[in-house]
C-alpha positions in Angstrom: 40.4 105.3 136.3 38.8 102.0 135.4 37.5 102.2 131.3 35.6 99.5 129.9 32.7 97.7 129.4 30.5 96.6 132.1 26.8 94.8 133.2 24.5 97.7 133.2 23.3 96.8 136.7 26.8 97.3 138.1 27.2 100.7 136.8 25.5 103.4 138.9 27.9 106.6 140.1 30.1 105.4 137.0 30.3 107.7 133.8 29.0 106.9 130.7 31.6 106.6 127.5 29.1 107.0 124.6 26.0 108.8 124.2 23.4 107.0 123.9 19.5 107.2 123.1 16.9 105.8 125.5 13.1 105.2 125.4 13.1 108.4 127.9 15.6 110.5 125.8 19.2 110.9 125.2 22.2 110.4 127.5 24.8 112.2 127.0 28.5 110.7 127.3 30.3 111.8 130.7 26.7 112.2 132.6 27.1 110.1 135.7 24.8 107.0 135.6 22.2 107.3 138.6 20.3 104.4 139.7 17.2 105.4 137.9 19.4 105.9 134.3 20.8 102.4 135.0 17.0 100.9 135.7 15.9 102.6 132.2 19.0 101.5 130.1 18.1 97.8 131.5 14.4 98.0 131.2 15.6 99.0 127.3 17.0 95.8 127.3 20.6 96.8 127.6 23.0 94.1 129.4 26.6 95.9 129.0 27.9 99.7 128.8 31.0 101.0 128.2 31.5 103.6 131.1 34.5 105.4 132.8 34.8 104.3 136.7 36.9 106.8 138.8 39.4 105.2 141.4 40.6 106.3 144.8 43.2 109.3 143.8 41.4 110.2 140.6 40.2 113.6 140.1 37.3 114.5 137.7 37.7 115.9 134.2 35.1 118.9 135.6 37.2 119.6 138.8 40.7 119.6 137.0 40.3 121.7 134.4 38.7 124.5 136.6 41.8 124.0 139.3 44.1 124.4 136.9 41.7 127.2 134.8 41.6 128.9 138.7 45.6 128.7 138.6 46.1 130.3 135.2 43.2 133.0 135.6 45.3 136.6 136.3 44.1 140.2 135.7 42.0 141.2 132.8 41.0 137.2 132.7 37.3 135.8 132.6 36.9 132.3 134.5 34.3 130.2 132.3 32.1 127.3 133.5 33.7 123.5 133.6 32.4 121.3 131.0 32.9 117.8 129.7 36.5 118.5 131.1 36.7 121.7 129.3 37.3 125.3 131.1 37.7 128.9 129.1 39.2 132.3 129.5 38.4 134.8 128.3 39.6 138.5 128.3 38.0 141.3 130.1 39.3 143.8 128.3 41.0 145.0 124.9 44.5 144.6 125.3 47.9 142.7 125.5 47.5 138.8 126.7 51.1 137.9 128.2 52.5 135.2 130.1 56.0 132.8 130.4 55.1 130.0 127.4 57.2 128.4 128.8 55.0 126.9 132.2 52.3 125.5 129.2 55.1 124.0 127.6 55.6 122.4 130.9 52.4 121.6 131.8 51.6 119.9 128.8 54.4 117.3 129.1 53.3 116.1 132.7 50.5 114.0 131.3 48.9 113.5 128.2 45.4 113.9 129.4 46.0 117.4 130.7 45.8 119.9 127.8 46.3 123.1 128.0 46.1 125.7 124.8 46.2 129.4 124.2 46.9 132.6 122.5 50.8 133.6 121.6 52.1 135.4 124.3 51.9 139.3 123.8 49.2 138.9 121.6 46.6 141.6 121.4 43.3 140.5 122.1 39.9 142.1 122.3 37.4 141.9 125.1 35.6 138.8 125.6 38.2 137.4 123.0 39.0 133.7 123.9 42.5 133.6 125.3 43.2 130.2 126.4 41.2 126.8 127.2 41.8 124.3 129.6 40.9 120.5 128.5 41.2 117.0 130.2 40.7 114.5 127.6 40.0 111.7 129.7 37.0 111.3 132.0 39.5 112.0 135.0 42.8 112.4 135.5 45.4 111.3 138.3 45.5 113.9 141.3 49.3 113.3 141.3 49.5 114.5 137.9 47.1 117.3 138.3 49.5 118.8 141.4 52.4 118.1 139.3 51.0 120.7 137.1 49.6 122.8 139.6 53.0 123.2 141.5 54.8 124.1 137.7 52.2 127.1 137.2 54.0 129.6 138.8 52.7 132.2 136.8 49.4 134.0 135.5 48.0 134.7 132.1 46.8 138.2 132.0 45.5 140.6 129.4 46.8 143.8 130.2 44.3 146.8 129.1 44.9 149.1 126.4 45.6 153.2 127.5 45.4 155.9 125.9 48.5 157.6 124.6 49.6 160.4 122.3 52.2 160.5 119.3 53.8 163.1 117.3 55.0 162.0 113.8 58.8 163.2 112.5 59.0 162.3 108.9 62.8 163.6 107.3 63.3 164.5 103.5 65.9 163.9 100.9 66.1 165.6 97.5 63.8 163.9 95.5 61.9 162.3 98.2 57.9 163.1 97.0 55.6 164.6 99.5 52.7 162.9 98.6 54.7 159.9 99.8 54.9 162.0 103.1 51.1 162.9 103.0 50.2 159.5 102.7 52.2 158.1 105.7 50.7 160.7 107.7 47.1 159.3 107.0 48.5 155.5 107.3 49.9 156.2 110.5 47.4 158.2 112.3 44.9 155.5 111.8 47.6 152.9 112.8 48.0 154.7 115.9 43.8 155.0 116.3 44.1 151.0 116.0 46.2 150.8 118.9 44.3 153.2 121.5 46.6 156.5 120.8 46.1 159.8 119.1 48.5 161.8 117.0 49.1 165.1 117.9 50.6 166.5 114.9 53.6 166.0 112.1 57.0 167.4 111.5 58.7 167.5 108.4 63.0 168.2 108.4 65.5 167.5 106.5 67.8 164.0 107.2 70.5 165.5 109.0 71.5 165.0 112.7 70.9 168.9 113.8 68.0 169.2 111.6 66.4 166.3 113.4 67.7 167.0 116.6 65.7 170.6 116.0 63.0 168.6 115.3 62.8 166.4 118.1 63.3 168.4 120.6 60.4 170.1 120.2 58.1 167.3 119.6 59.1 166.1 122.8 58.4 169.3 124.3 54.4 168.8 123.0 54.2 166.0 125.7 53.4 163.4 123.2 54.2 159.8 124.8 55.9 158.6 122.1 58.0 159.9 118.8 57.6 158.1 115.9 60.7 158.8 113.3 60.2 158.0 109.2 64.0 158.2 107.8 63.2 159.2 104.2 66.3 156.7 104.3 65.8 153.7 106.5 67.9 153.0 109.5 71.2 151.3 108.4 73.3 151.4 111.8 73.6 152.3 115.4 75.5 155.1 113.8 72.9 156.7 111.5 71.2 159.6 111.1 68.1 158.5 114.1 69.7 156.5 116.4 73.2 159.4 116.3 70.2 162.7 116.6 68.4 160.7 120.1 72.6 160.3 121.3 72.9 163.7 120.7 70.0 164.8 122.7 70.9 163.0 125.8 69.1 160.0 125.1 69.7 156.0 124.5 69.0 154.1 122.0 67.8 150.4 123.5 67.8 148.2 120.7 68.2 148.1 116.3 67.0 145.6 114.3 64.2 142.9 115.4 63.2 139.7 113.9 60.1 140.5 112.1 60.0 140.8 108.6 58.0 143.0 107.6 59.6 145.5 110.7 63.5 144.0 110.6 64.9 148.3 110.7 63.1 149.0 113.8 64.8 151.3 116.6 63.6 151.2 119.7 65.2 154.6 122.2 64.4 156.8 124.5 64.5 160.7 125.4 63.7 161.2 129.6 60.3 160.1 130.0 59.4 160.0 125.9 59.7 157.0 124.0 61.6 157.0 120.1 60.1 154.5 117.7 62.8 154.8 114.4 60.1 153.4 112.2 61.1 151.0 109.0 59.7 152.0 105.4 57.5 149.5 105.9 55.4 151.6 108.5 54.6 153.8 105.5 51.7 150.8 104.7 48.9 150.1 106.1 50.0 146.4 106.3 50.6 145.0 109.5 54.3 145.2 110.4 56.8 145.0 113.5 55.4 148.6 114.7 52.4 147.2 115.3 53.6 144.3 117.8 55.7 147.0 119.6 52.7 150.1 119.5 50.8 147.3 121.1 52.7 146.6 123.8 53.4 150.3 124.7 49.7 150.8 124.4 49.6 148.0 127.4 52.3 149.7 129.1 54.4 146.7 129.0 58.2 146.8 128.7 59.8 146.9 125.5 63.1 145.2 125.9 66.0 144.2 123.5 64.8 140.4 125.1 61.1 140.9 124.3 62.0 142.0 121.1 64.4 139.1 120.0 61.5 136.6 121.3 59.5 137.3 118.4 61.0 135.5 116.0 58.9 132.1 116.1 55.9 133.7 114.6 57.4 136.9 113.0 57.3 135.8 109.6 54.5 138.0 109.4 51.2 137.5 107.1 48.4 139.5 107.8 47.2 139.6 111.4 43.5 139.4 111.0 43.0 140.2 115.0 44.8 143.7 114.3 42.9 144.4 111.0 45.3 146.9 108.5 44.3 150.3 109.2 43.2 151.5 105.4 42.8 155.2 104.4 39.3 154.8 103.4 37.6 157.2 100.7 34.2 156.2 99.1 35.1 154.7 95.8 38.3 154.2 96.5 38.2 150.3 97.2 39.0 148.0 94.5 36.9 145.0 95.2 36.1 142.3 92.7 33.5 139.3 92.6 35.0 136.0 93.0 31.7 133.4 91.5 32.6 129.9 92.6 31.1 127.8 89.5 32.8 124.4 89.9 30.6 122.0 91.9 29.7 118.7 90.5 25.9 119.4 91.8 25.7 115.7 93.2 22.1 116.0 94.8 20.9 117.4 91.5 21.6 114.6 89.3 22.8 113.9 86.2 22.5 117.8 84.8 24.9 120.8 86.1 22.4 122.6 88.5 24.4 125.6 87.1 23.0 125.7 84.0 19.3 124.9 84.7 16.9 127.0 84.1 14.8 129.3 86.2 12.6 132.3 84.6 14.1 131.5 81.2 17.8 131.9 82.6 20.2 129.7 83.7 20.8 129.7 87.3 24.8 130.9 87.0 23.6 133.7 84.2 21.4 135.1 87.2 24.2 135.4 89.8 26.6 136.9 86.8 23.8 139.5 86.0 23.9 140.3 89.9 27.3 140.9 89.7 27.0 143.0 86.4 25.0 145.3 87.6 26.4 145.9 90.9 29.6 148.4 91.3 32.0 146.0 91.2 34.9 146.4 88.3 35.9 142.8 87.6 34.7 139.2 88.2 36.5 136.1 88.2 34.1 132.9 87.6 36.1 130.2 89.0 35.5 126.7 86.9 36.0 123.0 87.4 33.1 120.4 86.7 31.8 120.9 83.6 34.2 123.8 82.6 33.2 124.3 78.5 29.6 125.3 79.3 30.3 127.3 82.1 33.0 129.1 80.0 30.8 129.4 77.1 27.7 130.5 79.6 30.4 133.5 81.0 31.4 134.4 77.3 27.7 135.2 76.7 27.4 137.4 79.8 30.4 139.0 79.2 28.8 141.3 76.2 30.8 144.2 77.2 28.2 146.4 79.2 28.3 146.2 83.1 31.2 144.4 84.8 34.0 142.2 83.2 33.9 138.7 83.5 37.0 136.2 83.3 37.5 132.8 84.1 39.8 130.5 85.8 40.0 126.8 85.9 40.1 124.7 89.5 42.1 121.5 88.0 41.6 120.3 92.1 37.8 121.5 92.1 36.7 117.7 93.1 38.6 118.5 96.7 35.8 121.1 97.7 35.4 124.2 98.0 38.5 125.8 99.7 40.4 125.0 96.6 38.3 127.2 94.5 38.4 130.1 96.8 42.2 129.3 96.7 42.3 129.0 93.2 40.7 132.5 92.7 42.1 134.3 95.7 45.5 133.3 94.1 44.4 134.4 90.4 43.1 137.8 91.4 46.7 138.4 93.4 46.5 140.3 96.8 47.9 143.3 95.5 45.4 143.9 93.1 42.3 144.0 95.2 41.3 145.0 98.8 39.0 142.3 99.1 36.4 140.0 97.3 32.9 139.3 97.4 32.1 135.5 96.8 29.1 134.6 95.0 28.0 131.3 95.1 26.8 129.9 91.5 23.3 128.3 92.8 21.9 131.8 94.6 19.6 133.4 91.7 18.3 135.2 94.0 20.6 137.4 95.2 20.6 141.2 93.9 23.0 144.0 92.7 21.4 145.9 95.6 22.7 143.4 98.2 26.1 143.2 96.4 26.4 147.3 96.8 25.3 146.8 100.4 28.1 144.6 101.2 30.4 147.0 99.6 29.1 150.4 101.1 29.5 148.6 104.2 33.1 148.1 104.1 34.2 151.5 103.1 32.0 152.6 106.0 33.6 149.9 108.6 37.2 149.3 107.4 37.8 147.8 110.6 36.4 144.1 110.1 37.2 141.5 107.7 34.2 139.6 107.2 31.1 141.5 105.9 28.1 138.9 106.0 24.5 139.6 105.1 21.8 138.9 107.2 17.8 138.1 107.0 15.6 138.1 109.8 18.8 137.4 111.9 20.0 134.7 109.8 23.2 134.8 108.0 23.3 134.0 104.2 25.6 134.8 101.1 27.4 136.1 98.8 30.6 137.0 101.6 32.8 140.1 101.4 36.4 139.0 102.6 39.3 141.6 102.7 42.3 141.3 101.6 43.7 141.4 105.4 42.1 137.7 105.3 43.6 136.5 101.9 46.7 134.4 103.8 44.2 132.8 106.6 42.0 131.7 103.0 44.9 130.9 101.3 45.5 128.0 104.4 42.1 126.7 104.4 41.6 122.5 103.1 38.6 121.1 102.0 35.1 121.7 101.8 34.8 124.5 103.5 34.3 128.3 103.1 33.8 131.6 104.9 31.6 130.1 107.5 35.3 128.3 109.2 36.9 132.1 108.7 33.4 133.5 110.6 34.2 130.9 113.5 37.6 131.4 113.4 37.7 135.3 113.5 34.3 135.8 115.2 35.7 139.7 116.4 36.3 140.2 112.5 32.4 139.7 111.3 30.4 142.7 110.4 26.8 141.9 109.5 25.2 143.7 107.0 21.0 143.3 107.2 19.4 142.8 103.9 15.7 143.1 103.2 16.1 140.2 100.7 15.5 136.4 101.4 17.9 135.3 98.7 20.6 136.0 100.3 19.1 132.8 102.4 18.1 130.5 99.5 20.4 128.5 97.3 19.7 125.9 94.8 20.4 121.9 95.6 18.2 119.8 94.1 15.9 119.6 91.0 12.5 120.7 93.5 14.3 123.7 94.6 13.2 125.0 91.4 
């Protein structure tokens, strides 16, 4: 391929390298120049373009990428269009995406204009999730390096569908061991299992002994369930325990201890005839994501679970929380603890020389109306995060906080000039993840948002624990203030710049839950002095 620039007279069936704007309307880069485009760009007055010129052996950006799209594409896989060298899969169906990482490792060392990017392997995936893309960089690529590819993609990517299956829960005691610890794990895990396609048929309770868990296991296998989950009221500390020695002793084999997740490291994975043993580590007793999960999703998939699989996941199985897989939560009206994060550090550029913050509208300052919002709303405690102009907002939160309605507290942003990831960082990191299931951020220069729509974002997330982002919505458009659970803390925590919520909407589109509101101001923020 031929790149350069070019008399505008000798470039028809060439590709054009810019955009550009005409008398007639815009042309955009990689359109292929036809005679009549050529005799507008010189009647415009242009002499030279910089165009792309494919050469005998060449192979368009549009037809590459869809070849090798064509030879990735297996079951559960939607083919997308080609565009400017760009083709998409997507998944069909909920479910596992697998493949050997190894061929795109390959395939992306052949030639540096041949990209190709995706999923982890035995990721779970929902339907119409993207899975992997396909991208030439160039404007064409060399059809010697395309086969070279081609010939290295022996295998598919697929997304295996999710099936239904059936559990029975074997929890074991100890003296001292508290029931309600028991009771709770029954709730966490049923809705774990819910998550992942499969129903739990009931619980046992024994005592941690060999015969009393042999007892016990025999006849939960004898309900049918698919799988047995086991809770050691003592986790699993050798091949030789109580679990693995009771699934010996009934004629079965235990496959593999130990796996390199963390949390999930005292996982067993066995197997009685046809019924699969999960020895479950404490950590399964939370409804954080964990080791159980990666392997429940696979079973669910009815993909093999092998002692090679598992030691694969160590790249990767330092694990944060998995926002595609949100944490099944045990939800009870009330029982959410979610607090208002008010982002008040903005040097309010466009407004001039005055913090916009602290302007008046209706006799109040603009920040005094979002902190009477919040006060009035359910929420238990707000955190006014501070940066430019820190004294008066301070002093301006002291005022509010007279002791009726919800708390207020501040923190300072000493890096609040960066934008505003660092001040959703900043108080993300101040209000600890441990302390709240998720946060609603306000933004300082909405006076118009109500109490009403802050309860609407909250009543929306005890009713649909299953999402992560809770956005309100106005005539189809989406606005502030932003609930974000806690399951999305560590993907905020990694954000740079000036950016919010909107980059963790784009990122985690499957995650959004719109919440309709009858109010504009959820639309309508403040940014210069004629907003007013």
């Amino acid at each position: 391929m031929k790149f350069g620039e070019i008399p505008v007279l000798e470039s028809a069936g060439s590709y054009l390298a810019h955009s550009m704007k005409t008398s007639a309307g815009k042309i955009r880069k990689g359109q292929q120049l036809t005679q009549a485009l050529v005799q507008q760009l010189h009647a415009d007055g242009l002499d030279n373009i910089i165009v792309a010129r494919l050469e005998e052996g060449d192979v368009h950006e549009d037809e590459a990428a869809l070849q090798l799209a064509t030879a990735l594409t297996g079951e559960g896989i939607r083919l997308g269009k080609a565009s400017t060298g760009r083709v998409n899969l997507h998944a069909l169906v909920d479910g596992v995406c697998d493949f050997d990482r190894s061929l795109v490792d390959l395939a992306n060392q052949v030639d540096e204009g041949i990209t190709i990017a995706t999923v982890y392997p035995s990721s779970h995936v929902g339907k119409s999730r993207l899975v992997a893309t396909i991208k030439i960089i160039p404007y064409a690529v060399s059809r010697e390096s395309l086969q070279r590819v081609l010939a290295g993609l022996q295998g598919r990517i697929r997304v295996h569908a999710s099936q239904p299956h059936r559990a029975v829960l074997i929890q074991t005691r100890l003296p001292g061991f508290k029931e309600s610890i028991m009771d709770k794990t029954v709730g966490v895990t049923r809705q774990r299992l819910l998550s992942h396609g499969a129903e739990l048929l009931r619980e046992y309770r024994v005592e941690h002994t060999v015969d009393a868990l042999v007892s016990g296991m025999s006849e939960a296998i004898d309900t049918g369930a698919d799988w047995l989950l086991v809770a050691g009221a003592s986790a699993i500390s050798d091949r030789q325990d109580v679990i693995p020695a009771a699934i010996v002793q009934l004629g079965g084999e235990v496959e593999h201890f130990g796996m390199p997740m963390d949390p999930g490291n005292l996982l067993l994975i066995g197997k009685v005839g046809r019924t699969r043993i999960i020895g479950v580590p404490g950590c399964a007793r939370s409804p954080r994501s964990n080791g159980v999960d990666k392997v429940l999703e696979r079973l669910s998939s009815r993909l093999p679970v092998t002692p090679a699989w598992i030691a694969s996941l160590g790249v990767g199985g330092l694990l944060h929380e998995i926002v595609d897989r949100p944490e099944p939560r045990v939800s009870h009206a009330g029982s959410l603890t979610i607090a208002a994060l008010v982002l008040a550090a903005g040097s309010s550029r466009r407004f001039g020389s005055h913090n916009k913050l602290l302007a008046t509208r209706y006799e109040k300052p603009l920040l005094r109306h979002v902190l009477d919002a919040v006060q009035g709303s359910e929420l238990k405690r707000a955190l006014v995060v501070t940066g430019h102009d820190a004294e008066s907002v301070e002093r301006l939160c002291k005022t509010a906080d007279h002791g009726a309605g919800t708390p207020i507290s501040t923190v300072h942003n000493t890096l609040h000039a960066s934008g505003m990831a660092s001040s959703l960082i900043c108080g993300i990191a101040e209000l600890g993840e441990g302390d709240v299931d998720g946060v609603i951020v306000c933004l300082g220069d909405m006076p118009e948002v109500t109490s009403a729509v802050i309860d609407s974002l909250c009543t929306a997330y005890r009713e649909n624990p299953g999402k992560s982002l809770y956005i309100p919505t106005h005539e189809g458009k989406r606005g502030n203030p932003v609930l974000i659970a806690a399951s999305l803390f560590d993907s905020v925590l990694m954000l740079d710049g000036d950016v919010g919520a909107r980059v963790l909407a784009r990122q985690f589109p499957d995650s959004v839950l719109e919440v309709p509101c009858d109010s504009s101001g959820v639309l309508m923020d403040i940014d210069v002095p004629a907003d007013l």
